[in-house]
C-alpha positions as CSV (number, residue, x, y, z in Angstrom):
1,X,22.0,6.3,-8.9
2,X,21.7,3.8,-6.1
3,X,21.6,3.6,-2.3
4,X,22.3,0.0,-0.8
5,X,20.9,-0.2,2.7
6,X,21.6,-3.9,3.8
7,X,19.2,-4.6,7.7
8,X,18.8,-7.8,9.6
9,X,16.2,-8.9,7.2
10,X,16.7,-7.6,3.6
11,X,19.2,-5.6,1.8
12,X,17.0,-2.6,0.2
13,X,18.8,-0.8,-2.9
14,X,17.3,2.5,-3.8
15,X,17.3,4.2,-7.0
16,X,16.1,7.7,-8.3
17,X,15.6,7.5,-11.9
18,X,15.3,10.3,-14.6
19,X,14.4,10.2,-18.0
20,X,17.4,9.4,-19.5
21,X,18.9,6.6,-21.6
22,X,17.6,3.4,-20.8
23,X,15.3,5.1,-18.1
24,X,13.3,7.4,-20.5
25,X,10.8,4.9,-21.2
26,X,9.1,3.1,-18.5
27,X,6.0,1.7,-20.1
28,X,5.2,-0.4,-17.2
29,X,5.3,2.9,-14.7
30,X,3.5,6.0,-14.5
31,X,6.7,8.8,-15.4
32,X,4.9,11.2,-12.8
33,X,5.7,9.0,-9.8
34,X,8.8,7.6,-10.9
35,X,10.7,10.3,-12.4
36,X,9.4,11.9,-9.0
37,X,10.6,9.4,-6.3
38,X,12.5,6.9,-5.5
39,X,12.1,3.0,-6.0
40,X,12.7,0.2,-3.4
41,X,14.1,-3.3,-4.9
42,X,14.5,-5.9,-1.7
43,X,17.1,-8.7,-2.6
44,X,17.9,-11.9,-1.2
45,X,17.9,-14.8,-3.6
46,X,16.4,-12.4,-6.3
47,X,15.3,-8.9,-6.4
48,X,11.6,-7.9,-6.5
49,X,10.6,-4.3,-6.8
50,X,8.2,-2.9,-4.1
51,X,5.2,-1.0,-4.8
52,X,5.8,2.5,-2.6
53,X,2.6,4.1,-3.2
54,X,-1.2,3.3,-3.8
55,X,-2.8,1.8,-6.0
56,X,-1.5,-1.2,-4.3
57,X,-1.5,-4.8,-5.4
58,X,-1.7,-3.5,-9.1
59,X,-0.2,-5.7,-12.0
60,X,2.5,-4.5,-13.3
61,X,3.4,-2.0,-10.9
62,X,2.3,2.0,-11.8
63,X,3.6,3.2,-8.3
64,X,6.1,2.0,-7.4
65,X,8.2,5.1,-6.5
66,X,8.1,6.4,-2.4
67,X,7.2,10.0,-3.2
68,X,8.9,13.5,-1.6
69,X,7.5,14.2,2.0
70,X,6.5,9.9,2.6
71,X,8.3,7.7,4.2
72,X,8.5,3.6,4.6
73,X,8.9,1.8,8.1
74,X,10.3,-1.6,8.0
75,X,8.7,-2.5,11.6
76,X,10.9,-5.9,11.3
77,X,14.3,-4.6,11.0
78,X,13.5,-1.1,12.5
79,X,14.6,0.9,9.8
80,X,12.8,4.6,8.3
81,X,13.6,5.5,5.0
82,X,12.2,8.6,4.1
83,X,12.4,10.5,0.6
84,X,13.5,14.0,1.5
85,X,13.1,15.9,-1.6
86,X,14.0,14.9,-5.6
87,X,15.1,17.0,-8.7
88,X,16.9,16.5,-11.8
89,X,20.5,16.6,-9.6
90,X,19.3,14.1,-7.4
91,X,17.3,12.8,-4.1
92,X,18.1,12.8,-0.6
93,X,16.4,10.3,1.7
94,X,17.2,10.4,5.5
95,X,17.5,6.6,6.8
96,X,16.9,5.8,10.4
97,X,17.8,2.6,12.1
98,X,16.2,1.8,15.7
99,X,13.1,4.1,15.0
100,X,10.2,3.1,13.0
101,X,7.7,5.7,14.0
């Protein structure tokens, strides 16, 4: 499942991934946080996948899902996105434009 939030800036697409199918591996990832969050790709001539949570600047990326209860400010385009809860049925994330606080 996807969310495609497009701002000023960058168009964000959001996904919330289960171990399922193609998504029940992820060898790159640690399953805890991404099976238990939800990722952030930014696209604009390409996509790049953000690293959510620490340990940042890690190579390849073991975090990269924002976790339940955390949220991410985009201070240039004013937007909050913030990962409400997660289960197997889904996520829901509350997005705020105009408040990045």
């Amino acid at each position: 499942r996807a969310l495609k939030i497009i701002t000023k800036q960058w168009t964000y697409w959001l996904h919330y991934r289960q171990p399922i199918g193609f998504d029940a591996v992820q060898p790159w990832a640690d399953p805890a946080n991404v099976f238990n969050g939800v990722t952030f790709n930014i696209a604009l001539n390409t996509t790049m996948l953000l690293q959510m949570e620490p340990p940042f600047g890690t190579s390849p990326i073991r975090t990269p899902a924002l976790q339940v209860g955390h949220a991410y400010c985009d201070t240039t385009s004013k937007v909050r996105i913030s990962v409400v809860s997660a289960d197997a049925s889904g996520a829901v994330v509350q997005v705020d434009f105009g408040n990045c606080k």
